[in-house]
C-alpha positions in Angstrom: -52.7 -151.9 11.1 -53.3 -147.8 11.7 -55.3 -146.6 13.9 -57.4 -144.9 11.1 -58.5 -148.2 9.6 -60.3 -149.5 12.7 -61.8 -145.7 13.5 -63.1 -145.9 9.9 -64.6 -149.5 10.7 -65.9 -148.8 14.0 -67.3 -145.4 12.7 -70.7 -146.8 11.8 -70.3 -144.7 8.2 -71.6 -146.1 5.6 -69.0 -144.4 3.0 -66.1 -145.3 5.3 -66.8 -148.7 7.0 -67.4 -151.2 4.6 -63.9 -150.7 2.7 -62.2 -151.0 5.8 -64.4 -154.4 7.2 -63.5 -155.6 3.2 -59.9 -154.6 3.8 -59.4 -156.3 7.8 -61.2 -159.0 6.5 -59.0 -159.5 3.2 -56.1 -159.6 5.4 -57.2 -161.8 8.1 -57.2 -164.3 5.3 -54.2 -163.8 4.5 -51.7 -163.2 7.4 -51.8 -162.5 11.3 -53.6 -159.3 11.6 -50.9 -157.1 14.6 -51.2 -153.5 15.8 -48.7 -152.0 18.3 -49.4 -150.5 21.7 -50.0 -147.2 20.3 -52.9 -148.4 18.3 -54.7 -149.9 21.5 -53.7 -147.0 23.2 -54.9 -144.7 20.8 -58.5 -146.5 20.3 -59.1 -146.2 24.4 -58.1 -142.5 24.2 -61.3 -142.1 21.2 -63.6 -142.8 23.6 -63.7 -146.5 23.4 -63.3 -148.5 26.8 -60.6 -150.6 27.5 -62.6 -154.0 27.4 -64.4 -152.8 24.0 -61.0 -152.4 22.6 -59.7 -155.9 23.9 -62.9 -157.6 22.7 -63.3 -156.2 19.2 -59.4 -157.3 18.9 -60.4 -160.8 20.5 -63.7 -161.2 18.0 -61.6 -160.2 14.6 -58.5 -162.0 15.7 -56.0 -159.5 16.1 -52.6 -159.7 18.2 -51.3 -156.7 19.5 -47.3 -156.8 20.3 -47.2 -155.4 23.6 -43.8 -155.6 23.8 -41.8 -153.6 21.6 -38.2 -153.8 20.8 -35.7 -151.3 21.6 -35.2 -151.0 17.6 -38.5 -150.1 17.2 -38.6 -147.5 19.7 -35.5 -146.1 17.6 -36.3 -146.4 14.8 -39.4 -144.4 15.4 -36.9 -141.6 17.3 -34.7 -141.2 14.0 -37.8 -141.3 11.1 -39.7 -138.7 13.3 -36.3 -136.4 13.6 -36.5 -136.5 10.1 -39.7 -135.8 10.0 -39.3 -132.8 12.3 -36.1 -131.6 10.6 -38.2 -131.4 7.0 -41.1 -129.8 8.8 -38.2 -127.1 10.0 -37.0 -126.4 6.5 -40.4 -126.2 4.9 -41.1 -123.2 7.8 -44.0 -124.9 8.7 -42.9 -124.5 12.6 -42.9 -127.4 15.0 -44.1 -131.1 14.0 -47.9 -131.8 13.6 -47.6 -135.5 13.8 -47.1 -137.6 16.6 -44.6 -139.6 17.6 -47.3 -142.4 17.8 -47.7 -142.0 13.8 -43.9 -142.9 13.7 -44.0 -146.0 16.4 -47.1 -147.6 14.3 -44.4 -147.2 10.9 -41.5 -148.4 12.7 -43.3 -151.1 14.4 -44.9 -152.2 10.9 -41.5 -152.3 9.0 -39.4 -154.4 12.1 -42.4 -156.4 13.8 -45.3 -156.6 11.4 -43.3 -158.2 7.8 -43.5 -154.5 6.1 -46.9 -154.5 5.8 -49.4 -151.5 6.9 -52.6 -151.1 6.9 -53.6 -147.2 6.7 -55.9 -144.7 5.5 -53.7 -142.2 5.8 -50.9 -142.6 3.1 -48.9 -139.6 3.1 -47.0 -139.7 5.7 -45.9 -143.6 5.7 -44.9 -142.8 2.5 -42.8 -140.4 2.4 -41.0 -141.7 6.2 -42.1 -145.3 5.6 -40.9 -145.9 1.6 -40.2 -149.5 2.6 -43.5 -150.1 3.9 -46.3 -152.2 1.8 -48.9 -149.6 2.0 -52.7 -151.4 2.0 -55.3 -148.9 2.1 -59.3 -149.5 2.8 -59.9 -148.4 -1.1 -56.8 -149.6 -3.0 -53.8 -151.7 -2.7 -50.5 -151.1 -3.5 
């Protein structure tokens, strides 16, 4: 799951947060609901506390993989060189997206059974094609 999904949920908006509660909570019933690191990490770094993170992940059930492999990291090195190198060739100048956007792809494809929960399609997409992509308003 992105980080997108839970900043839509936790956002208080009434546009945004009820497809992504519908969308957690579809899921949930359905399979082990994992993030990676990043995802915590990122959530802290919004201005959340550490122990709101780690209890809204204990309440809704969610696991978060700690521990990722070496493959993961790599993969995430080699789909964001890609990423940069096409970001070069279109002239746009150096990479907007983080590294973090590629570790939460590569940890979904190798950890998470190819299955990611995002908002923001684009970019999984395009670097991601094997990726299941479930978004808050749509599946596909």
């Amino acid at each position: 799951m992105d980080t997108n999904v839970f900043i839509w949920l936790l956002s208080g908006n009434q546009e945004l947060a009820p497809p992504a509660r519908d969308v957690l909570e579809r899921t949930s019933r359905e399979a082990e609901v994992v993030v990676s690191p990043a995802v915590f990490a990122e959530l802290v770094a919004g201005s959340r506390s550490l122990e709101e993170v780690a209890c809204f992940f204990e309440e809704k059930s969610i696991t978060v993989h700690w521990d990722l492999d070496r493959q993961v990291w790599q993969e995430a090195g080699l789909r964001y060189a890609a990423y940069a190198r096409d970001r070069r060739k279109e002239r746009s100048g150096s990479p907007r997206r983080i590294l973090a956007d590629f570790l939460i792809g590569s940890h979904a494809l190798l950890m998470a059974g190819a299955n990611l929960l995002t908002s923001d399609t684009r970019i999984f997409a395009n670097y991601f094609p094997e990726l299941r992509i479930v978004t808050p308003a749509r599946q596909r």
